[in-house]
DRENMARVO-95135 format. One record per residue (C-alpha): y, x, z. Coordinates in Angstrom, 3 decimals, always signed. Each point is the difference from the previous one (the first is absolute). Layout:
<<Y, X, Z>>
...
end
This chain:
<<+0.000, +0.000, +0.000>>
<<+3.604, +1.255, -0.728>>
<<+2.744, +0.166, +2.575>>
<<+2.807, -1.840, -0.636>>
<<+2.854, +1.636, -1.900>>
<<+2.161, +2.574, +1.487>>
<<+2.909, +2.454, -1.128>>
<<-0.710, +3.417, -1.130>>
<<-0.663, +2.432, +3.301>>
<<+0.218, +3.387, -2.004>>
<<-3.117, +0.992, +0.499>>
<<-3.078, -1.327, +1.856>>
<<-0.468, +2.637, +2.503>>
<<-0.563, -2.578, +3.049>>
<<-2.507, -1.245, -1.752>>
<<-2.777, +1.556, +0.680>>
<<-1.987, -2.255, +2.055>>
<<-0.230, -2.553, -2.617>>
<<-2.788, +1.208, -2.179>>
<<-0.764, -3.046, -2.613>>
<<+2.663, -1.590, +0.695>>
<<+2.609, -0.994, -2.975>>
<<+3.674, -0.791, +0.181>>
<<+2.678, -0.929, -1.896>>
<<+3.467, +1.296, -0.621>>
<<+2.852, -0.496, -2.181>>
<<+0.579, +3.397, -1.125>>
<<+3.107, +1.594, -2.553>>
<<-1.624, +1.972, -2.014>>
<<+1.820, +4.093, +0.738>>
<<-0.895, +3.456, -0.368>>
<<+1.235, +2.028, +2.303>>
<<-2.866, +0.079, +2.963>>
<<-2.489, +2.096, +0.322>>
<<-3.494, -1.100, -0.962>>
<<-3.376, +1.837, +0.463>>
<<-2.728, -1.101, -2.362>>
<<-1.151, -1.696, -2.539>>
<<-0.689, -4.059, -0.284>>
<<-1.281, +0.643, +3.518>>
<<+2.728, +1.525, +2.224>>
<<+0.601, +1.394, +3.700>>
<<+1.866, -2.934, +2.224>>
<<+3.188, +2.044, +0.407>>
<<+0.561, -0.471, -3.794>>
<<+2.582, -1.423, -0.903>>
<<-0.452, -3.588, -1.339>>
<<+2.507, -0.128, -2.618>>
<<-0.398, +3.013, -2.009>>
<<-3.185, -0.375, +0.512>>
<<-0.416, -3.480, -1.525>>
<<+1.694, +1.529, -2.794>>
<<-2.738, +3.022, -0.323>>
<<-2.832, -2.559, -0.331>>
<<+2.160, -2.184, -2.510>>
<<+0.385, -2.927, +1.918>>
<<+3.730, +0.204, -0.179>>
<<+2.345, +1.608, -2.016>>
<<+3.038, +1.580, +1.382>>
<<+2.611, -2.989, +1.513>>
<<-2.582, -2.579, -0.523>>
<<-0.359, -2.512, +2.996>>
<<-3.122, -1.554, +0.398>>
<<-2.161, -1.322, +2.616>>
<<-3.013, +2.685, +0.843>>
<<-3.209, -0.413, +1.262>>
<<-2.089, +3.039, +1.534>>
<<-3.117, +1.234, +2.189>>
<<-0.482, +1.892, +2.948>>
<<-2.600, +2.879, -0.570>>
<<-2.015, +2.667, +1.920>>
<<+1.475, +3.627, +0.012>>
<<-1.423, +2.044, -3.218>>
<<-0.991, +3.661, +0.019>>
<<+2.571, +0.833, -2.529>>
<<+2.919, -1.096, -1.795>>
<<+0.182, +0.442, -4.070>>
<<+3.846, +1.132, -1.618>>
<<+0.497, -1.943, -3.346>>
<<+3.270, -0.793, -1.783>>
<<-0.231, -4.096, -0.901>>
<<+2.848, -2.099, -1.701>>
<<+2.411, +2.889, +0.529>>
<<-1.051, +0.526, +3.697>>
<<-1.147, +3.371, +0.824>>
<<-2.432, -0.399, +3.558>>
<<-1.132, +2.982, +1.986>>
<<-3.531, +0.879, +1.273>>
<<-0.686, +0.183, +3.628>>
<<-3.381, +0.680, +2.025>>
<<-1.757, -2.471, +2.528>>
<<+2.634, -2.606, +1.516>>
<<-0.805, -2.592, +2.349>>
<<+0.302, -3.165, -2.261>>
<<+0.736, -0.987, -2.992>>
<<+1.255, -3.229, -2.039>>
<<-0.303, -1.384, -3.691>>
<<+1.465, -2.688, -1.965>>
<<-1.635, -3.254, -0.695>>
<<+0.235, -0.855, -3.366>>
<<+0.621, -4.107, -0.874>>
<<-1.416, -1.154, -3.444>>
<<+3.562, -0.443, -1.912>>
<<+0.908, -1.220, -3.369>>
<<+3.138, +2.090, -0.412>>
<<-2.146, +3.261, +0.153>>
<<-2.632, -0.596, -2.202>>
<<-2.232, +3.224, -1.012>>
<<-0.755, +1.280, -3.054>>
<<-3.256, -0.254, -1.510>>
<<+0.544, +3.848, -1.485>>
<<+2.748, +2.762, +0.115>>
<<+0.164, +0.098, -3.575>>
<<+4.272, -0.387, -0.200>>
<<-0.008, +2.643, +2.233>>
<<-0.605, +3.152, -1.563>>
<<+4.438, +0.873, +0.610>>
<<-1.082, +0.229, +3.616>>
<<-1.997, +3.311, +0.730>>
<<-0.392, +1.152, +3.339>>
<<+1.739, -3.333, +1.181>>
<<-2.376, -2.414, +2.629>>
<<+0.112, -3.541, +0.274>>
<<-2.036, -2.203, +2.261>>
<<-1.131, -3.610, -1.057>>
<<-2.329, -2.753, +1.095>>
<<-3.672, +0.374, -0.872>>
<<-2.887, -1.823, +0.157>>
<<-3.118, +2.154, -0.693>>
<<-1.589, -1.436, -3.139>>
<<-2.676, +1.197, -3.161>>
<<+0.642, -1.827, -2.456>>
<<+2.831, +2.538, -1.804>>
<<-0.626, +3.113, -2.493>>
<<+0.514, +3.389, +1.831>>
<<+0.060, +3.357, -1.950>>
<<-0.301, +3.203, +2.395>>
<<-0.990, +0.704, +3.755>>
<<+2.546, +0.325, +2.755>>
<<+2.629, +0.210, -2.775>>
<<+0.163, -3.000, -2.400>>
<<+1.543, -0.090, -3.225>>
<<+3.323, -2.528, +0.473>>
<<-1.735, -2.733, -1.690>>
<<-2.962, -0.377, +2.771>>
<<-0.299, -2.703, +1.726>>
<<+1.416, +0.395, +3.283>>
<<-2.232, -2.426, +2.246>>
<<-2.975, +1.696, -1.566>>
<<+1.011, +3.741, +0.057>>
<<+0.794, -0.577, +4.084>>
<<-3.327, -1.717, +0.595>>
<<-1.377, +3.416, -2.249>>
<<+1.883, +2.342, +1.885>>
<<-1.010, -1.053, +3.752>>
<<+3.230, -1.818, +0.812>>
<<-1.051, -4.029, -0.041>>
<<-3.205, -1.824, +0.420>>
<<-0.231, -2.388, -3.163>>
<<+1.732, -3.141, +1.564>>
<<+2.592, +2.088, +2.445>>
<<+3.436, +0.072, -0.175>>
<<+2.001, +2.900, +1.390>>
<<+3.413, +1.571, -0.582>>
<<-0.674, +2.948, -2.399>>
<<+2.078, +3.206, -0.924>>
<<-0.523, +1.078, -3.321>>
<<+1.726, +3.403, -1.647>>
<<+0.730, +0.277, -3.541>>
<<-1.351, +3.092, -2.013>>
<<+0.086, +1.884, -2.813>>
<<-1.935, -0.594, -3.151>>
<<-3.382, +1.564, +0.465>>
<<-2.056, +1.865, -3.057>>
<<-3.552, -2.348, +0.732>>
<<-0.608, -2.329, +2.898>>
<<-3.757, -0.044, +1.490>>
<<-2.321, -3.077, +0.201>>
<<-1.883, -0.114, +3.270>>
<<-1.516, -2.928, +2.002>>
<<+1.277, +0.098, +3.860>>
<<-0.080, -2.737, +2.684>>
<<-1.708, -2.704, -2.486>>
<<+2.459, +0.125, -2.655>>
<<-0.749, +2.472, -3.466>>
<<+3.292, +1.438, -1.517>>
<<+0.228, +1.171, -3.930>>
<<+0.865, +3.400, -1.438>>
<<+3.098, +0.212, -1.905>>
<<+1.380, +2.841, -2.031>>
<<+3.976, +0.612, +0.328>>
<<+2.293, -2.496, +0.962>>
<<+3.652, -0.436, +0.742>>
<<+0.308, -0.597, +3.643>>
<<-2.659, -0.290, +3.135>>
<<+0.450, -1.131, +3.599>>
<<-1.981, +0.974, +2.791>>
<<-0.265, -1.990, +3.543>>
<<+2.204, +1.605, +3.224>>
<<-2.806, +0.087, +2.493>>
<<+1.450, -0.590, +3.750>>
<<-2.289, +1.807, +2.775>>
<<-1.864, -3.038, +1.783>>
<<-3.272, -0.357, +2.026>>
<<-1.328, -1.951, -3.127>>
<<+0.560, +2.723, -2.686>>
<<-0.432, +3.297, +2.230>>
<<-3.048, +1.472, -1.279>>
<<-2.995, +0.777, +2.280>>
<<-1.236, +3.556, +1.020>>
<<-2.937, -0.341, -2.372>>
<<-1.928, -2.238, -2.001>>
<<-3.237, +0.900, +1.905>>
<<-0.852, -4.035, -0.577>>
<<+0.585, -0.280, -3.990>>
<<-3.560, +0.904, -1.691>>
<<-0.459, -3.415, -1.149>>
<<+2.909, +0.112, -1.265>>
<<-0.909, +2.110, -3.234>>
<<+2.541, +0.696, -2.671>>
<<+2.200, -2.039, +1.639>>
<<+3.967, +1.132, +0.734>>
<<+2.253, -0.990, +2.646>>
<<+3.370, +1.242, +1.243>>
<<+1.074, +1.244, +3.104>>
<<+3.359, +1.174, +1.394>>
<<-0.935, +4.070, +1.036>>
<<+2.146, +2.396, +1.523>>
<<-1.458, +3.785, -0.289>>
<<-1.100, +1.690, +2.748>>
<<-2.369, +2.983, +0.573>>
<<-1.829, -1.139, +2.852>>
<<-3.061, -1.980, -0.880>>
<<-3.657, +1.581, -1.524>>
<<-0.712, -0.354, -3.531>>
<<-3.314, +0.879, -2.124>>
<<+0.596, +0.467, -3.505>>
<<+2.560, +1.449, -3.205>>
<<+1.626, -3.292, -1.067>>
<<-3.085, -2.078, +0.217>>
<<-0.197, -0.004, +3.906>>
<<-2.836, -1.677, +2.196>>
<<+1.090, -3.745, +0.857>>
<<+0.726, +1.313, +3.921>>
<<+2.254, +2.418, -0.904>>
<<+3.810, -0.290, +1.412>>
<<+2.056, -1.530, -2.561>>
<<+3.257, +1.406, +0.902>>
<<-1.139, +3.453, +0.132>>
<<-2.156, -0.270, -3.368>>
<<+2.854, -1.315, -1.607>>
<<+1.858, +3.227, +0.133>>
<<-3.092, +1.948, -0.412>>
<<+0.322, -1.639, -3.369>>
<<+3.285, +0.168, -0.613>>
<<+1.193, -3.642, +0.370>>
<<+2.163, +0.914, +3.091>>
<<+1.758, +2.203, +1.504>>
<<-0.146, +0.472, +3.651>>
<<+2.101, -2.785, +1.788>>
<<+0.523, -1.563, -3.500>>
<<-0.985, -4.306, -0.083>>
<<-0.775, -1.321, -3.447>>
<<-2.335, -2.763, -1.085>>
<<-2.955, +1.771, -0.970>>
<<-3.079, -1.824, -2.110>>
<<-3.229, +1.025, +0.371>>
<<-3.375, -0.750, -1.568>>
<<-3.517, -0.516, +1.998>>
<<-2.852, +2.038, -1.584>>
<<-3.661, +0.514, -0.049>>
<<-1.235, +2.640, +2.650>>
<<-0.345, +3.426, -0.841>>
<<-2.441, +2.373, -0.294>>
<<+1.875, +3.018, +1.711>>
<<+3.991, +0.166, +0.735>>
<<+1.364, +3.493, -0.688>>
<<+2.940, +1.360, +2.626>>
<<+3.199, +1.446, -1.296>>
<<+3.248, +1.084, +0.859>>
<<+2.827, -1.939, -1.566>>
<<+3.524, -0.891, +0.643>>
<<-0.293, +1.661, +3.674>>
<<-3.142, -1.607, +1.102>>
<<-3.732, +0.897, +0.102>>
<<-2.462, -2.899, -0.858>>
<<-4.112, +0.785, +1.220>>
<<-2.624, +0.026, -1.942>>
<<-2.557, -2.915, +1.105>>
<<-3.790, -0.687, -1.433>>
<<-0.894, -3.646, -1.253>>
<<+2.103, -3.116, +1.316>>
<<+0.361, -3.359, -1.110>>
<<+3.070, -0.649, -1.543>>
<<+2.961, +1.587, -1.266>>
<<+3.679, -0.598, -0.622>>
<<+2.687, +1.751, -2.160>>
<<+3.270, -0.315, -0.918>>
<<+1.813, -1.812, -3.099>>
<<+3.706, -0.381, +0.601>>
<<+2.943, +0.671, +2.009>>
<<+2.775, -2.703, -0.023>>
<<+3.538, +0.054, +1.654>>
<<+1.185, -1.678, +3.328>>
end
C-alpha cells in the first residue's frame, strides 16, 4: 500500500526502517543533488536529481512520484542518465527506487531504430519482457531489435515483467552474433548502423553467483551474470574451466575483466572434460584438474 502524498524531503535518509514500504511525493524535477547509483540508489540521494537520472522527470517538471523503500546494497553503480551524471559508492545502509505507473504519455518504443544520432547517450523506458520480436546480436542488438525481446535475451525481464530499463546507444558494429540465452534465440547480423546495449544496475537478482557448480544439465545453454573480477576464488582449466570454478576470478584469467572491473559477462555451459590444463594468464594461475562433469566458458563481455 502507498502512503499518502507528501512534499519532497530531499532525500530519504530517515527512511531506513521502512523496507517495502512505498510513498509518494510531489517532486520538481532538479539537478543539483548528489545521487549515488544507478535506478537503485543510497537513501541520502537526492530525490530530485535523482528522479531526473532514472527519467522519470525532466528538469522543472512537477509531478506526483511514487517510490520504494529497499534493503542496503553492497555497492553503488556511477552512470550518466538523461544528462545526470551519478557517482558510485560501496555498501550503504538502504536504499530506494522509483515505482514506475503504466502511463500513456511515455509510451516505449518497440526498437531504437530513429536513434542512431544518439551514441553513447542512455535512456530508460517501460518494458515488459516479451518474445515475440526479431533480435540480431547478443548483449548488443542492432537498433532495430526488439526491445521487450532483447531484455528478456539479455537477463534483464522475465517474459511478462515490466521494469524500468536503461539502455545506451552504440556505435555501428562490423557483425552481431546469434546466440540463444535465458529462453529466447537472437540472429546474427552483419554491419549495421547503430546498436544499443542494456545499463545493468548491481541488484541481488542480477549479481552473479561464485560458480555454476549446479549447471550440468544445463548443456549448451548461456546465461548472464553481473561479475566483478577478483583473484580470489580456485579455478581448473585455460578458458574452458570446470563448472566449480570461481567465476570472478576465471573471468580475468580469461581476459573478460580486469581486477575490480563489473561488466555483464555471458557464459556458455559445456560437456565435462577429459583433463583441464593450468595456465598463467592475465595475473592469475588456473590448476590443472583430471575428469569432471561439466564445464563453462566464456562468450561475451557487455557494458554496465
Amino acid at each position: 500500500m502507498t502512503n499518502s502524498i507528501s512534499i519532497d524531503p530531499a532525500n530519504l535518509a530517515a527512511y531506513g526502517q521502512q523496507i517495502g514500504q512505498t510513498f509518494s511525493f510531489v517532486i520538481t524535477g532538479g539537478v543539483n543533488g548528489s545521487i549515488y547509483g544507478t535506478n537503485i540508489y543510497t537513501l541520502d540521494s537526492n530525490l530530485a536529481t535523482a528522479a531526473v537520472h532514472a527519467g522519470f522527470l525532466c528538469i522543472s517538471e512537477t509531478k506526483n512520484v511514487t517510490i520504494k523503500i529497499l534493503p542496503g546494497q553492497e555497492s553503488y553503480t556511477a552512470s550518466t542518465q538523461n544528462g545526470v551524471t551519478s557517482s558510485s559508492y560501496g555498501s550503504w545502509k538502504g536504499s530506494y527506487s522509483f515505482v514506475v505507473a503504466m502511463s500513456t504519455s511515455s509510451v516505449t518504443p518497440s526498437n531504437l531504430a530513429d536513434y542512431s544520432d544518439k551514441v553513447d547517450e542512455t535512456f530508460s523506458f517501460e518494458i515488459t519482457g516479451g518474445v515475440n520480436g526479431s533480435i540480431y546480436g547478443t548483449n548488443i542488438y542492432t537498433l532495430d531489435s526488439n526491445l521487450a525481446t532483447a531484455a528478456v535475451h539479455a537477463g534483464l525481464l522475465r517474459i511478462g515483467e515490466t521494469k524500468n530499463i536503461t539502455i545506451k546507444i552504440l556505435p555501428g558494429q562490423e557483425s552481431y552474433t546469434a546466440s540463444t540465452q535465458n529462453g529466447v534465440t537472437s540472429s546474427s547480423y552483419g554491419s549495421w548502423k547503430g546498436s544499443y546495449s542494456f545499463v545493468v544496475a548491481m541488484s541481488p537478482s542480477n549479481v552473479g553467483p561464485s560458480n555454476v557448480a549446479d549447471y550440468s544439465d544445463k548443456l549448451a545453454q548461456t546465461f548472464s551474470f553481473v561479475i566483478t573480477g577478483n583473484v580470489n576464488g580456485s579455478i581448473y582449466g585455460t578458458n574452458i574451466y570446470t563448472l566449480d570454478s570461481n567465476l570472478a576470478t576465471a573471468a580475468v584469467h580469461a581476459g573478460f575483466l580486469r581486477i575490480g572491473e563489473t561488466k555483464n559477462i555471458t557464459i556458455k555451459i559445456l560437456p565435462g572434460q577429459e583433463s583441464y590444463t593450468a595456465s598463467t594468464q592475465n595475473g592469475v594461475t588456473s590448476s590443472s584438474y583430471g575428469s569432471w562433469k561439466g564445464s563453462y566458458s566464456f562468450i561475451s563481455a557487455g557494458g554496465l
